[in-house]
C-alpha positions in Angstrom: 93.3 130.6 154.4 91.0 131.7 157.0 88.3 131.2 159.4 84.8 131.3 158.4 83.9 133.2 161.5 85.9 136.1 160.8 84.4 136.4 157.4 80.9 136.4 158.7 82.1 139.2 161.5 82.5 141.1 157.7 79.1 140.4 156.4 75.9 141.5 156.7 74.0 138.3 157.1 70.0 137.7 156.4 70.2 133.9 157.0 72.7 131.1 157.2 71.5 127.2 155.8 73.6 125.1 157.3 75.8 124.3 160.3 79.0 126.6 160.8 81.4 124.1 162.9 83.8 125.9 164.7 87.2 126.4 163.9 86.0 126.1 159.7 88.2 128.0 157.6 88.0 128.6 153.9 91.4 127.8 152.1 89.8 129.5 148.5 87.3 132.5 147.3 86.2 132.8 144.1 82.5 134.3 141.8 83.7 132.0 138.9 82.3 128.3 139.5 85.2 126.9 136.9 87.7 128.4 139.4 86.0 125.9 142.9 88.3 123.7 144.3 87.1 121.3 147.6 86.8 123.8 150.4 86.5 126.9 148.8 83.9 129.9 149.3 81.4 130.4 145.8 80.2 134.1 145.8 77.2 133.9 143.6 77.4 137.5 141.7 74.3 138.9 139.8 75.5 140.1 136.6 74.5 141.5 133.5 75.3 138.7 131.0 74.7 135.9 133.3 73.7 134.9 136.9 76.2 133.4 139.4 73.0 132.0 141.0 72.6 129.5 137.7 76.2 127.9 138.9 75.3 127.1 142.3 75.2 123.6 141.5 78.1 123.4 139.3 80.1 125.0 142.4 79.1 122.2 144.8 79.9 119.5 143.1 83.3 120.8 142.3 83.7 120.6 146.4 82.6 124.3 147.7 82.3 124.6 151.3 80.4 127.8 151.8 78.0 129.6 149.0 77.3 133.1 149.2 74.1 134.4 147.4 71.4 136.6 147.7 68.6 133.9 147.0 68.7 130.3 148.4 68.7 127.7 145.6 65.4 125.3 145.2 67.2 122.2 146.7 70.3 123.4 148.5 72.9 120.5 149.4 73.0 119.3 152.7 76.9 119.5 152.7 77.3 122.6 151.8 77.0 126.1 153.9 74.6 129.1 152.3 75.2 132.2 154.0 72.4 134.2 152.1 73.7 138.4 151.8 71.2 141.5 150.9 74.0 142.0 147.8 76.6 139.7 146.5 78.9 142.1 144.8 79.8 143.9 148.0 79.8 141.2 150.2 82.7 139.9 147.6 84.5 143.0 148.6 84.6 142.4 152.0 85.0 138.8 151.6 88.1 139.7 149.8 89.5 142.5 152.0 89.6 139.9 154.8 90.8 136.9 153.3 93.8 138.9 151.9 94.6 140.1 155.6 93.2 143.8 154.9 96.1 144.4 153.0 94.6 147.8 151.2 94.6 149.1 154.7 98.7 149.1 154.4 99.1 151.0 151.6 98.5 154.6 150.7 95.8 154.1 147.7 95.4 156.9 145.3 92.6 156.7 143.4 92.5 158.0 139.7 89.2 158.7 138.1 87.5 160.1 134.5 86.9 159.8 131.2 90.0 160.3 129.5 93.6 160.9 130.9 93.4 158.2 133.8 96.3 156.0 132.3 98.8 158.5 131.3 98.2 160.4 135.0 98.1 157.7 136.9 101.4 156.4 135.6 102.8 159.7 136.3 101.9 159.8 139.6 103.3 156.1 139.9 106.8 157.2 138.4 107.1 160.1 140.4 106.4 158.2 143.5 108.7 156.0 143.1 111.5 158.4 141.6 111.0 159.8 145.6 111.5 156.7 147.7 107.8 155.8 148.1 107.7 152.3 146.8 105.1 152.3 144.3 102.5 150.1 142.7 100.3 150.8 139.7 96.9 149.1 138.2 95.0 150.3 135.7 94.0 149.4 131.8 95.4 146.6 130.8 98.3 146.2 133.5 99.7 146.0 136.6 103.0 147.1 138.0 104.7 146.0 141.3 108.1 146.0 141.7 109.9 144.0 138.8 106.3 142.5 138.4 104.2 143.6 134.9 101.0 141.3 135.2 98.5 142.1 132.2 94.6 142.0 133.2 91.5 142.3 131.9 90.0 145.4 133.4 90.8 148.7 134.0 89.9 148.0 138.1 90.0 144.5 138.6 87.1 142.5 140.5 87.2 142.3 144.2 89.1 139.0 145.1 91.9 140.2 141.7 91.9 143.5 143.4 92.8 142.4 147.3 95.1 139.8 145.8 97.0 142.0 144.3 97.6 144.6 147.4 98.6 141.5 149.3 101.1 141.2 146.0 102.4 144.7 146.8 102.4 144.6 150.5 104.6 141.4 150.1 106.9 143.1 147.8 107.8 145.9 150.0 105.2 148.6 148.4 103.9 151.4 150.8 101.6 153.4 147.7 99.2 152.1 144.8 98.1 154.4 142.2 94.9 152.7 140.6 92.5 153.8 137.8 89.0 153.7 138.9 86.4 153.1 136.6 82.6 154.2 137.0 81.7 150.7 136.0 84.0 149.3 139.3 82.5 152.2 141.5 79.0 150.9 140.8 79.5 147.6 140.6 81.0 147.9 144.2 84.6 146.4 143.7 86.3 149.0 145.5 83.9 148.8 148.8 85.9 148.8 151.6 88.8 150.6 150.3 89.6 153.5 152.3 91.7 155.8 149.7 94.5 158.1 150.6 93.9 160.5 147.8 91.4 160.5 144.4 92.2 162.3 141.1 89.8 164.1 138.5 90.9 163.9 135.1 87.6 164.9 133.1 84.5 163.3 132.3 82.6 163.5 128.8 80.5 161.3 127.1 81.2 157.4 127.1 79.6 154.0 128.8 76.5 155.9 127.9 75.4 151.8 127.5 75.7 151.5 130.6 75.4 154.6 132.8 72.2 156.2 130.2 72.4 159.7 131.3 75.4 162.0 131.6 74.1 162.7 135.3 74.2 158.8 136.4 77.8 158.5 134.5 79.0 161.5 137.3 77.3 160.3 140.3 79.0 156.8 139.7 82.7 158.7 139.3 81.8 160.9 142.2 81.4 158.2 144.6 85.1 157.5 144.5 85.2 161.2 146.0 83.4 160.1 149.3 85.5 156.8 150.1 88.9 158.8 151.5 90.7 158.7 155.0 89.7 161.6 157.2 92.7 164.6 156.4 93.1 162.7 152.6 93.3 164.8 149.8 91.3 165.4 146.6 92.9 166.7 143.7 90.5 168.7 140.8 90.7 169.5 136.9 89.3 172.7 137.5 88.7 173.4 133.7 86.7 170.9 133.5 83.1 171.9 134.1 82.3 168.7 136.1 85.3 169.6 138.5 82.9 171.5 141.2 80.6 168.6 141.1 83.5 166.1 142.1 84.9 168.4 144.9 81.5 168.7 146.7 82.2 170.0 150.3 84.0 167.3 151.4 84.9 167.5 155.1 88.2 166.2 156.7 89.7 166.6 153.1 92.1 169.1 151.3 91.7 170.1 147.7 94.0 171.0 145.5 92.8 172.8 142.0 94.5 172.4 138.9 94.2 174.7 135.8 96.4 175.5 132.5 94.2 178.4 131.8 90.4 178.2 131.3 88.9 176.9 135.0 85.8 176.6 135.3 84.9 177.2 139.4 86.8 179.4 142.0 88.6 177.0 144.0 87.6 179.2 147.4 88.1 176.2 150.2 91.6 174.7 148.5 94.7 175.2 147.0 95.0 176.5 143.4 97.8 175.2 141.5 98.4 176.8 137.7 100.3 175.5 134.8 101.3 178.1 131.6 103.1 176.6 128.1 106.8 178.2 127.6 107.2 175.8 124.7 105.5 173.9 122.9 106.7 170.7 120.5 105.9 167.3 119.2 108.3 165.4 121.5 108.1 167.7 124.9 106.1 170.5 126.2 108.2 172.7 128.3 105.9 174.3 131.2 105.9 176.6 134.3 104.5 175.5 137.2 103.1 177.5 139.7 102.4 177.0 143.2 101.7 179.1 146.6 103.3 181.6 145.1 106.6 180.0 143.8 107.2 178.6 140.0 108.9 175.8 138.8 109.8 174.6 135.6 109.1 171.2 133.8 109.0 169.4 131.1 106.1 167.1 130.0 107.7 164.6 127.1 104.1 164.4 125.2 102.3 167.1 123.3 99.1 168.6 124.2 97.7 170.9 126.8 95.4 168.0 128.4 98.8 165.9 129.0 99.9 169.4 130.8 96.8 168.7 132.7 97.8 165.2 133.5 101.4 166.2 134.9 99.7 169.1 136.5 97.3 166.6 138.6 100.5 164.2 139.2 102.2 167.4 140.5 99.4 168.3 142.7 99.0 165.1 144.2 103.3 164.5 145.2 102.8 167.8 147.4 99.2 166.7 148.9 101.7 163.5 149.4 104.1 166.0 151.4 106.9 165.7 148.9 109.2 168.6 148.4 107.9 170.7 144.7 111.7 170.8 143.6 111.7 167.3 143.3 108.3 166.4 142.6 108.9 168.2 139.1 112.0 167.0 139.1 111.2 163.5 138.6 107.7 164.7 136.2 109.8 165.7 133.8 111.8 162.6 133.7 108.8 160.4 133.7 108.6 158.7 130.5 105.3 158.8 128.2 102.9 156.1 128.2 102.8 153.7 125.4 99.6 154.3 123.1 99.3 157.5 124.6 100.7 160.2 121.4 103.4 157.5 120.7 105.2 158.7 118.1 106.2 155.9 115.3 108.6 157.0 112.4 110.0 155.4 109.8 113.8 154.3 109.4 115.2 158.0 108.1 112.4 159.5 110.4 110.9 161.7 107.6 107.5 159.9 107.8 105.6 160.5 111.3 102.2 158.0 112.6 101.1 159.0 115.8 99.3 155.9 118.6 97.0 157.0 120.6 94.3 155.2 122.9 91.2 158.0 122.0 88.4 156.1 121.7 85.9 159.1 122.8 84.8 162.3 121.0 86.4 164.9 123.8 89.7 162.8 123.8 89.8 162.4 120.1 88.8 165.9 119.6 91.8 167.0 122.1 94.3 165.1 120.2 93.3 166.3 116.6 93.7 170.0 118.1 97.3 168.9 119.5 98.1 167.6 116.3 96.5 170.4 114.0 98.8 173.2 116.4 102.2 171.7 115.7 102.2 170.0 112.2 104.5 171.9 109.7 102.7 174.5 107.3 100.8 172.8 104.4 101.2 169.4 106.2 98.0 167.8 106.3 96.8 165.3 109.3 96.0 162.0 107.8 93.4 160.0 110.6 92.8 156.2 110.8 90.4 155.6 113.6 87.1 153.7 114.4 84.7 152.9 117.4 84.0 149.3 119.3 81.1 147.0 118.9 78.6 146.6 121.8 79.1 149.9 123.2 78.1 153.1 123.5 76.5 153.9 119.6 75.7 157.5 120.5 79.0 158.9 120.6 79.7 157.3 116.2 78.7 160.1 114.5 80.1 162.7 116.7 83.7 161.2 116.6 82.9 161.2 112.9 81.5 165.2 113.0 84.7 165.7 115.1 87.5 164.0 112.8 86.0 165.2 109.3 86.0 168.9 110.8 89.6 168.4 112.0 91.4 166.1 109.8 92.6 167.0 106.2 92.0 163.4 105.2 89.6 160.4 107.2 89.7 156.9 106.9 87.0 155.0 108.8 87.9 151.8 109.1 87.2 148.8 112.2 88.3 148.6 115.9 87.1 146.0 118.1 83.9 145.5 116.4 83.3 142.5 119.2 80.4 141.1 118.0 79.2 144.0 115.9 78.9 143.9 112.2 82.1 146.3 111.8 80.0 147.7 108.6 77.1 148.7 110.5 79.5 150.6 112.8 81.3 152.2 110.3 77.8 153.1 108.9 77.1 154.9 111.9 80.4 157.2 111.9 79.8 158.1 108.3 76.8 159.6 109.5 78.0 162.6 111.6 81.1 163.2 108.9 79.5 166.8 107.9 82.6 167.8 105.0 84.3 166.2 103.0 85.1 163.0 101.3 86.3 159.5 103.1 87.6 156.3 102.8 87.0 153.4 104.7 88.1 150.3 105.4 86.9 147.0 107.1 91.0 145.7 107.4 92.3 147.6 110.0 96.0 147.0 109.0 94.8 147.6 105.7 93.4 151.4 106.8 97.0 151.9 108.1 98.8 151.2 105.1 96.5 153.2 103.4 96.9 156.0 105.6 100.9 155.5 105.6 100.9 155.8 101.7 98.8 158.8 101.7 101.5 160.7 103.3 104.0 163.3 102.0 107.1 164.6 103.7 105.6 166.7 106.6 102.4 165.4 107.2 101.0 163.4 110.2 99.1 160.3 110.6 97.1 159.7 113.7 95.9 156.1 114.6 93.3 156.2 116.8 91.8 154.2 118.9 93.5 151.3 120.1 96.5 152.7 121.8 98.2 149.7 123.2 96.2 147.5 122.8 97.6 144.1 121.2 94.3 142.3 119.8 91.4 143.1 118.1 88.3 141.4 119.1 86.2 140.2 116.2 83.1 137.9 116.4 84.2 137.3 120.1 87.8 136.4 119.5 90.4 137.9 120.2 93.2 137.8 117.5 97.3 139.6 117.8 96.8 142.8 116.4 99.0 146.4 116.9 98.5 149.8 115.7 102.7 150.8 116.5 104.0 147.6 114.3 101.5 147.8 111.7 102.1 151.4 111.7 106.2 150.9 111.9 106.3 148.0 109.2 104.3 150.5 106.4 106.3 153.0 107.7 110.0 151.1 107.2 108.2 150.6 103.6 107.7 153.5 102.8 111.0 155.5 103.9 112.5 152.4 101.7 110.8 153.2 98.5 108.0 151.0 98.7 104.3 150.7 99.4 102.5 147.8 101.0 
């Protein structure tokens, strides 16, 4: 609960309809007219499916005490209080930051942003944190972590009022850090205004959301934005391989940058720190890695394969010592972290002599970076088996390239469906067959069914990589979402298989 009058302190106000009695306070917020109770606040949001302004009227006569919009409504109520705002989605930010007692402001947020690597990072940094004393929440795709809390959401960043909620949440139960994942979409559509970040991460960026940032060049303005939102003397840390890493550094003042590179950077890091990773050892369970550091090493372990995971413990690493935690243990508790589910999860089957690999790569750089993983470390004459497909209602450019990318990389493709939403899932596969340049390929609309098919393909040696999905536990077809996983389908044809058998 709070009083109105310190929420419209917050806001920047064109007009008010109505009469604000003193000593008003709103017991409720909420943008989702189902959600009104008598005495809440209705923020009416613009946004791209529908318009919060069309539910006005629903919100009213559910009991709402105060609307926020950006355009009065023909015949507002007399018993209700407009408070009319130049943009809806940020005054829901700063709605939210005060009605959850500016809890955001008690925590040290570190901000992870990108195309790929955002999860597995983030929950590095989150594990190490906590391995140190910092008590440490996390929130990013698909869950939340506080304490002995695991809430699932929706979104990778949650909406304003979620978003505040939970800090409150973390404040409450004794948290002093949050590690969230920052999506372009949440950056542009302003649900992290008002949050004043500690530290922000730079995984990568490649192509994806093309749908809805168009151009490459909008796609890294939105993730740069997170870059300009820290606390003076906060700390930025940079994939310098990656050849958007100068862009996201800019010449940020008050702020100290760390670089981070495993060997092929793309910028001089001339006004920060440089911090450099090198592989010792290379395998399908661990990477074994040497750190270095103002001129000291230190050894680590990452338990995933891949150079780009090195880059994900290398960022993790960079940002416990902008955090002012001793290196020694800062790698220390790396290498302890434990791997990410859906992120190269390895499956086997009950004698372990049949291998499926999970992973979440849904775009062409990550898929791309995964196939090479895999291709360096599979047994000679093994072959890579992939299962893998794209999403309905998103970006279609990127089809045939993660179809290009798969046939040059895999020794055998199966195209099969993903969340096809509310996509004809043949017209998508359609569209991947395009770009597969060499070759032959099978494809299936039965997801499960592309598995097995993959799993029976196998012989002793080979590798099967499920992409796509990750950890994800549905699939959404038509608009509904039904219980679906890549791991059990995966495990179940594997048990048959290593038992004689073929499903």
């Amino acid at each position: 609960m709070i009083a109105l009058g310190v929420l419209l302190g917050r806001l920047d106000v064109s007009s008010i309809e109505g009469e604000v009695q003193p000593g008003m306070r709103i017991e409720r917020i909420t943008s989702d007219s189902r959600a009104v109770t008598r005495g809440a606040l209705f923020n009416a949001v613009k946004g791209f499916v529908t318009d919060g302004h069309r539910f006005i009227g629903d919100a009213v006569c559910k009991g709402a005490a105060v609307v926020v919009c950006e355009e009065l409504p023909e015949s507002p109520g007399e018993e209700c209080i407009y408070i009319v705002v130049p943009d809806s989605r940020k005054a829901m930010a700063q709605i939210a930051k005060a009605f959850y007692r500016d809890s955001s402001d008690r925590l040290q947020i570190i901000g992870v942003t990108g195309t790929n690597g955002k999860t597995t990072t983030a929950r590095f940094i989150t594990a190490m944190l906590n391995d140190c004393g910092i008590g440490t929440g996390y929130i990013g795709t698909g869950l939340v972590l506080a304490g002995e809390e695991a809430i699932p959401v929706e979104r990778t960043t949650p909406e304003a009022e979620e978003l505040h909620r939970l800090f409150l949440m973390m404040v409450e139960q004794g948290c002093r850090a949050v590690v969230m994942e920052v999506s372009s979409h949440a950056l542009v559509l302003q649900r992290t205004y008002g949050i004043v970040f500690t530290g922000a991460v730079f995984t990568n960026l490649t192509q994806d959301h093309l749908d809805f940032h168009h151009t490459m060049e909008k796609y890294a303005a939105a993730k740069r934005t997170l870059f300009s939102n820290l606390a003076p003397g906060g700390f930025i840390v940079i994939n310098a391989d990656d050849p958007y890493g100068e862009f996201m550094a800019g010449n940020q003042e008050n702020t100290r940058l760390y670089c981070c590179t495993v060997g092929g950077k793309k910028f001089t890091c001339n006004r920060g720190k440089e911090i450099r990773a090198k592989v010792i050892e290379a395998g399908m369970n661990r990477t074994q890695v040497e750190v270095e550091a103002e001129g000291r090493s230190y050894h680590g372990i990452v338990k995933l394969p891949g150079l780009y995971n090195v880059m994900n413990m290398l960022e993790s690493f960079g940002s416990g010592v902008a955090m002012g935690l001793q290196p020694e243990k800062v790698i220390r508790s790396l290498s302890s972290a434990s791997p990410v589910e859906g992120r190269m999860e390895m499956v086997r089957g009950a004698a372990g002599d049949y291998c499926a690999v999970v992973d979440y790569a849904h775009t062409p750089d990550a898929l791309d970076k995964v196939i090479g993983a895999l291709n360096a470390l599979k047994p000679k004459g093994a072959e890579l088996i992939v299962v893998f497909g794209c999403g309905g209602n998103r970006d279609r450019q990127k089809r045939p390239k993660m179809g290009e990318i798969v046939s040059r990389g895999a020794d055998r493709l199966i195209i099969t469906s993903d969340n096809p939403r509310d996509e004809d899932p043949r017209n998508i596969m359609d569209h991947i067959a395009k770009g597969v340049s060499s070759g032959s390929y099978m494809r299936f609309g039965d997801r499960a069914e592309a598995i097995r098919c993959g799993v029976n393909l196998m012989k002793k040696g080979d590798i099967l990589l499920v992409a796509g999905k990750g950890h994800e536990k549905y699939q959404e077809i038509a608009g509904v979402r039904r219980y679906f996983s890549d791991r059990e389908t995966a495990k179940e044809a594997l048990l048959a298989r290593s038992n004689g058998k073929r499903r």
